[in-house]
N, C-alpha and C positions, 0 to 999 in steps of 0.2 A: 675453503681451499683457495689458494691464490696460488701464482704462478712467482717464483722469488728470483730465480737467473736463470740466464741462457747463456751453456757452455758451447763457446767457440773451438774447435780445434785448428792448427795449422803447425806450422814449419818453425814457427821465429812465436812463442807469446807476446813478448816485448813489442815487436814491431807490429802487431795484432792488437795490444792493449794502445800503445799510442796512436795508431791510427783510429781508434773509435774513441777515445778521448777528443783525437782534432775534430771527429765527427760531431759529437754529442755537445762539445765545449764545458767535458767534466775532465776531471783529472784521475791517474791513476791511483790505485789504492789495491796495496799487499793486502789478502786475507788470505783464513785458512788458520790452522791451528799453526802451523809455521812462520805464516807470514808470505809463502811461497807462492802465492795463488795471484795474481794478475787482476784486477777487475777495473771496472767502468762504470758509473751510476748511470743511468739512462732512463729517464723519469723515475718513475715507482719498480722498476726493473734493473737488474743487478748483471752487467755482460761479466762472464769469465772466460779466461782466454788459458787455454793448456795447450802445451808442446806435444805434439804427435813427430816423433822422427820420420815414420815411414808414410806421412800428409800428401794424399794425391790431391793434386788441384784439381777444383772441379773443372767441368769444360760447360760452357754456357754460350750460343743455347746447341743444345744436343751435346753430343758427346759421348764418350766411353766412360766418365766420370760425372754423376748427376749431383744437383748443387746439394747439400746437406743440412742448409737452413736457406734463409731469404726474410729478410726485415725490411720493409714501407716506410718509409718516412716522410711525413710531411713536413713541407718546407716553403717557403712566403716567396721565395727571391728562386727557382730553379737556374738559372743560367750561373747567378754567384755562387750557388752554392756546391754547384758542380763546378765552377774555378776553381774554388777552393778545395774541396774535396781531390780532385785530382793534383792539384799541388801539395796533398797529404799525402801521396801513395796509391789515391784509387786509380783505377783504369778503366776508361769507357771503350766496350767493344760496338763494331761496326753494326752490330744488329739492334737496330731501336724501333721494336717494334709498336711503342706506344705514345713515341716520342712530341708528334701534333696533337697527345692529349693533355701533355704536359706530365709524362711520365717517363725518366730516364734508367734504364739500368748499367750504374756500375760495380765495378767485382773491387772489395777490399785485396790487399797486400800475399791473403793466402789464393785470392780469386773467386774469396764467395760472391755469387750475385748479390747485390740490394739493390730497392727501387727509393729514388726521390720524384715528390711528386707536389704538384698544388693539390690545393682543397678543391675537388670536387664534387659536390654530392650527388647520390645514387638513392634510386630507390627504394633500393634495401637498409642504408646506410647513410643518412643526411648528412653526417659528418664527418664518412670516410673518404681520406685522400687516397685514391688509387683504386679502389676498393674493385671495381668494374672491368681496369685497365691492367693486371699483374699481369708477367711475363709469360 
């Protein structure tokens, strides 16, 4: 068994698929027996992004709306790549609770949380970035 996408919901697909393409540095690609479906290659994992008209954004942290996914990302460069990131669409809120570990969270376009983060290894996890630190 393997795990093959993770379906995104939000407000706008489009604006959902392109911004995790600026993320990933893949490009958009139609599937689906239509053609109609939105996606993202993101290593060995496939983002799909579908239109919900009636999409509450979540609210992070706390809130009356709780996030609905949350993805980790390790990344070599944190300061650039949160320039960039946020000149895609993302938004960084005021609560960084793990921010002097080298772990920032911001919310894509629909408001999902994600975390970028350096490699830092844990005891459970030598290899996992953030792995100790999630929001």
């Amino acid at each position: 068994m393997s795990l093959l996408a993770l379906t995104v919901d939000g407000p706008d697909e489009n604006e959902l698929a392109a911004f995790y393409a600026a993320l990933t540095g893949s490009t958009v690609e139609r599937v689906g027996p239509d053609g109609s479906t939105r996606s993202v290659r993101f290593g060995p994992l496939r983002l799909l992004f579908r239109q919900v008209d009636d999409h509450r954004r979540p609210t992070w942290p706390g809130g009356a709306v709780p996030p609905q996914m949350h993805l980790e990302i390790e990344v070599d460069d944190l300061d650039g790549t949160c320039a960039r990131l946020l000149s895609c669409g993302a938004t960084r809120p005021d609560v960084q609770p793990h921010a002097d570990d080298g772990l920032l969270v911001l919310l894509d376009p629909a408001g999902h949380p994600f975390c970028i983060a350096t490699a830092e290894p844990t005891a459970d996890d030598p290899t996992a970035a953030g792995a100790d630190r999630a929001p």
